[in-house]
C-alpha positions as CSV (number, residue, x, y, z in Angstrom):
1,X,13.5,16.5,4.0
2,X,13.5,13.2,5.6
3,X,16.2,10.7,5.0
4,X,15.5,6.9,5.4
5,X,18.6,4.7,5.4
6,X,18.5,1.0,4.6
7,X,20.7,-1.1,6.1
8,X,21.8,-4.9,7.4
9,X,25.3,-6.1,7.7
10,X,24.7,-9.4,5.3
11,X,24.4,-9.2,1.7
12,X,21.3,-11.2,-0.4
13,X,18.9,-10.1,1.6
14,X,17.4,-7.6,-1.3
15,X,18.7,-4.5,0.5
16,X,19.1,-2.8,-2.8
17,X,15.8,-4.1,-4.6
18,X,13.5,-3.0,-1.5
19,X,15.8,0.4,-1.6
20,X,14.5,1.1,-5.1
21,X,11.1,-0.2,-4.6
22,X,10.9,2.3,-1.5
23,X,11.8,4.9,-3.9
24,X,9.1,4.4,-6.8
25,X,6.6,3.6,-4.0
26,X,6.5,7.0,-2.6
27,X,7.5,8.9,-6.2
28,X,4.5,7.4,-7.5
29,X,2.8,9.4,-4.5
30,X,3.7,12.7,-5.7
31,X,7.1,13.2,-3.7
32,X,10.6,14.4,-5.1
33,X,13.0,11.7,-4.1
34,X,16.3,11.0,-4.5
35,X,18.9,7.9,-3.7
36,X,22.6,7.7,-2.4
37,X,24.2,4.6,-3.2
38,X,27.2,4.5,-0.9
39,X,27.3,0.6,-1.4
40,X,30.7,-0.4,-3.5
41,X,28.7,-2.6,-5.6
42,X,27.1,0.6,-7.2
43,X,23.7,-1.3,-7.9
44,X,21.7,1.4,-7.7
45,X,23.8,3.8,-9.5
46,X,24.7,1.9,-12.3
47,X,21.0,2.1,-13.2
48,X,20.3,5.8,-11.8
49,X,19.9,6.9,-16.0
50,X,17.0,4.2,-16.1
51,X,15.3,5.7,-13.3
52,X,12.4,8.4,-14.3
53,X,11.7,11.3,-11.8
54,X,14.3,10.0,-9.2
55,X,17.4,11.3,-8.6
56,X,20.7,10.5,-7.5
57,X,23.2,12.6,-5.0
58,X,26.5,11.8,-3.8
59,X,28.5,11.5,-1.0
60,X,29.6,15.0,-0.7
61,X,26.5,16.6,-1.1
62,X,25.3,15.6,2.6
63,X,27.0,18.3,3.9
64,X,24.4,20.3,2.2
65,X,21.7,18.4,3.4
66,X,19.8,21.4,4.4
67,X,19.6,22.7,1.0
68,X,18.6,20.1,-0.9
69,X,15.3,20.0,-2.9
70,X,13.8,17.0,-2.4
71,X,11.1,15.7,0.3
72,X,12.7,12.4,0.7
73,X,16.1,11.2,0.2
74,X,17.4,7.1,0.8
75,X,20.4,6.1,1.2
76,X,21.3,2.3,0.4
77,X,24.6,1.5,2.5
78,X,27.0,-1.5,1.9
79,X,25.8,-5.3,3.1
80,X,28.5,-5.2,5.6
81,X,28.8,-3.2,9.3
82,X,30.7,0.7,8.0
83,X,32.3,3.4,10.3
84,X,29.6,5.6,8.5
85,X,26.4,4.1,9.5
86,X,27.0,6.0,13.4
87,X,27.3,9.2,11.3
88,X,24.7,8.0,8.9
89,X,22.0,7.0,11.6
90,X,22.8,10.4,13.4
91,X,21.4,12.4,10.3
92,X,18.5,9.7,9.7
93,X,14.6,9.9,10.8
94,X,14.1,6.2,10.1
95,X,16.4,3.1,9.4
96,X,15.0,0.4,7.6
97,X,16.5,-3.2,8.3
98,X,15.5,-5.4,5.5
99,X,16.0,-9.2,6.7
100,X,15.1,-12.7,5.4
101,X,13.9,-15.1,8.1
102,X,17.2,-17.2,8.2
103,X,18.7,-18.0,11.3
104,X,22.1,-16.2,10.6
105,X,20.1,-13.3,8.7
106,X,18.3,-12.6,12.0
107,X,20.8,-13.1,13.9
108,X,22.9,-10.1,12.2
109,X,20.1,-7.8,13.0
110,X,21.8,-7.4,16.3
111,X,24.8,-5.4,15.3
112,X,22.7,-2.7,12.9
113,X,20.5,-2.2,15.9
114,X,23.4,-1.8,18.8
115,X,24.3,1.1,16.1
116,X,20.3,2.4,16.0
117,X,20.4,2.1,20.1
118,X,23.4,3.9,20.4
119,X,22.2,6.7,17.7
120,X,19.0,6.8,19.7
121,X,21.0,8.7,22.5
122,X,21.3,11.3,21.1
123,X,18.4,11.1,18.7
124,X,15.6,10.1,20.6
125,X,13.3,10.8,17.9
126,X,15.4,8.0,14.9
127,X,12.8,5.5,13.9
128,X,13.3,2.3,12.7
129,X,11.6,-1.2,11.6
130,X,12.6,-4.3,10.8
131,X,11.1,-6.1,7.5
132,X,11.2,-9.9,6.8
133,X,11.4,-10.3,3.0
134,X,11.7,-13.1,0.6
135,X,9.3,-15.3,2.4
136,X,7.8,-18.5,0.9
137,X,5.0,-17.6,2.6
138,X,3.1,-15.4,5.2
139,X,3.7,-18.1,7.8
140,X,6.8,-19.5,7.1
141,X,8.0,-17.8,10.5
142,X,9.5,-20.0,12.6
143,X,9.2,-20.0,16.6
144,X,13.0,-19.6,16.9
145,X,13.0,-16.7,14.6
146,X,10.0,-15.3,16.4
147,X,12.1,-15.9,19.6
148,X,14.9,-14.1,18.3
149,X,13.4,-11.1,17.4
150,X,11.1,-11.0,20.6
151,X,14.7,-11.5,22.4
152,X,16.1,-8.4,20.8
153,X,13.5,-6.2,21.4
154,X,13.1,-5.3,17.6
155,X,10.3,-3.7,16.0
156,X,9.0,-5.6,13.3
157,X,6.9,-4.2,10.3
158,X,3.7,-5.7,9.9
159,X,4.3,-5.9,6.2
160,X,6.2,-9.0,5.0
161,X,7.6,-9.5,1.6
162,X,7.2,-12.8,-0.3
163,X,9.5,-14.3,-2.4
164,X,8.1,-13.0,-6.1
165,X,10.1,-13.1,-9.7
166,X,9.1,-9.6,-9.7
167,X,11.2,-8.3,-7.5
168,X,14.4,-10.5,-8.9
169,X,13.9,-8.3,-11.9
170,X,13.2,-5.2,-10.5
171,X,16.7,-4.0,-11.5
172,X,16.1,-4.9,-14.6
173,X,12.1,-3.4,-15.0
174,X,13.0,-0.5,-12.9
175,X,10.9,-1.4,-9.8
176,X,7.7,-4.1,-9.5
177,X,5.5,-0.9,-10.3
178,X,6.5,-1.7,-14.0
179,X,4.9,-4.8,-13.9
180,X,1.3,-6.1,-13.4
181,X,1.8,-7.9,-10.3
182,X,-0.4,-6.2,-8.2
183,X,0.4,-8.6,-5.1
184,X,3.7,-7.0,-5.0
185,X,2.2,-3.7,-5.7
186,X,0.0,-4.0,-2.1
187,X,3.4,-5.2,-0.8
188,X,5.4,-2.7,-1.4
189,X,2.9,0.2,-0.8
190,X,1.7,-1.0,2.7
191,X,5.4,-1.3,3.6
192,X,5.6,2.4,2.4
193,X,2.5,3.4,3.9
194,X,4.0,1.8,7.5
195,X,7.4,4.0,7.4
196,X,5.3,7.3,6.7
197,X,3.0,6.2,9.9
198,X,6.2,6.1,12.0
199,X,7.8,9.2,10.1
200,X,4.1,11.5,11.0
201,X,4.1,10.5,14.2
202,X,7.9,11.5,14.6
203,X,6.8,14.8,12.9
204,X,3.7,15.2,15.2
205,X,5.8,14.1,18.7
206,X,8.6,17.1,17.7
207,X,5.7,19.6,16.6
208,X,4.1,18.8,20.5
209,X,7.7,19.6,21.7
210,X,8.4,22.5,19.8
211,X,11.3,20.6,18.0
212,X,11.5,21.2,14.3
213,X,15.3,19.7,12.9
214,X,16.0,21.3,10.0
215,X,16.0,18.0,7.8
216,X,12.1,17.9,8.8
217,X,9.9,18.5,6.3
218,X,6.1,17.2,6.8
219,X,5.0,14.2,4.0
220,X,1.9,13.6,6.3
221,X,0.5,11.3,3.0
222,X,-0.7,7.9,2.7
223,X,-0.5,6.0,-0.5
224,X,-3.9,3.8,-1.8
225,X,-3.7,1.4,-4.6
226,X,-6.9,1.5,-6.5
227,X,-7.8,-0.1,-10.1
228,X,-3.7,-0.4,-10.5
229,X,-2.6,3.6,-10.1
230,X,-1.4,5.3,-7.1
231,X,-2.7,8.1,-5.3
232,X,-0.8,10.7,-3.0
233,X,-3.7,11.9,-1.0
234,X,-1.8,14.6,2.1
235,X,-3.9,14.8,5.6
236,X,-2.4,17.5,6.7
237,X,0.3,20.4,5.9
């Protein structure tokens, strides 16, 4: 199983909505996922009897991680910095910062990614990426929040998220898959598709080193939007 955990230390910057988009994304490609809300707010779980073919796991249960059944698990942690996130990151194969391009936004980035660097010690192999959502527009980047990034060192996903009324409502649609805006469709699947490049290539480096954690399990599948339905198609087992 490989467990993605979503995390920033400011709040309204759609941790949660991208956490459940994430989700549909890659159970629309075939996998069993499930979601641990460990966020006080309890977005996620106050809508977990909505949710078809995802489910839902608490706290406790991650001292079985091992055992459980499913091929993907992400876990949506609070919008504030948590003793939990060291222990958290430590059991993770990928973090994913989710950031709009405000200055103080950006700037926050730096504390979640002390935590990654510090995991990383010990981990070597935890992945993580950095996606800029909410965007007016694809270039509505600016050169000091370019410079900030660049400053930090962080790895930024190619994928950026606009600002769309369809993910405002996701909690209420159940995701933007839902709806027929197929922009935010693309958007969310070639953020997807990015996180299961880094997670194969994880897989492939600890196969070439013998290494096989026992929270591993190979997706190895790419997800392709064609005429509006979503296709799981595996490269390898």
């Amino acid at each position: 199983m490989k467990i993605i955990t979503v995390a920033h230390q400011m709040g309204g910057v759609v941790k949660t909505t991208l956490t459940l988009n994430l989700a549909a994304s890659l159970k629309n490609g075939g996998l069993k996922v499930a979601l641990l809300d460990i966020d006080l707010q309890g977005s996620l779980a106050g809508i977990s009897d909505e949710l078809e073919d995802i489910a839902f796991i608490q706290p406790d249960e991650l001292s079985n991680i091992g055992t459980l059944p499913y091929d993907v698990l992400i876990i949506d942690t609070p919008p504030y910095l948590i003793n939990s996130l060291n222990d958290l990151f430590a059991i993770s194969d990928y973090v994913l910062i989710p950031s709009k391009v405000g200055f103080f936004d950006v700037m926050a980035i730096r504390a979640t990614l002390a935590i990654i660097r510090e995991a990383q010690k010990s981990r070597p192999d935890l992945k993580y990426g950095v996606v800029l959502n909410m965007l007016k527009s694809c270039t509505s980047i600016t050169d000091d929040i370019r410079y900030i990034l660049e400053s930090y060192e962080a790895y930024v996903l190619k994928t950026v998220i606009l600002e769309r009324v369809s993910y405002t409502r996701s909690s209420i649609t159940n995701g933007v898959f839902s709806t027929e805006d197929v922009k935010a469709h693309h958007e969310i699947i070639a953020r997807t598709n990015e996180i299961l490049d880094e997670l194969n290539a994880q897989e492939r480096q600890l196969q070439k080193h013998n290494i096989t954690p026992i929270n591993l399990k190979g997706l190895q599948i790419r997800l392709k939007l064609k005429k509006q339905k979503y296709l799981c198609k595996r490269l390898f087992q």
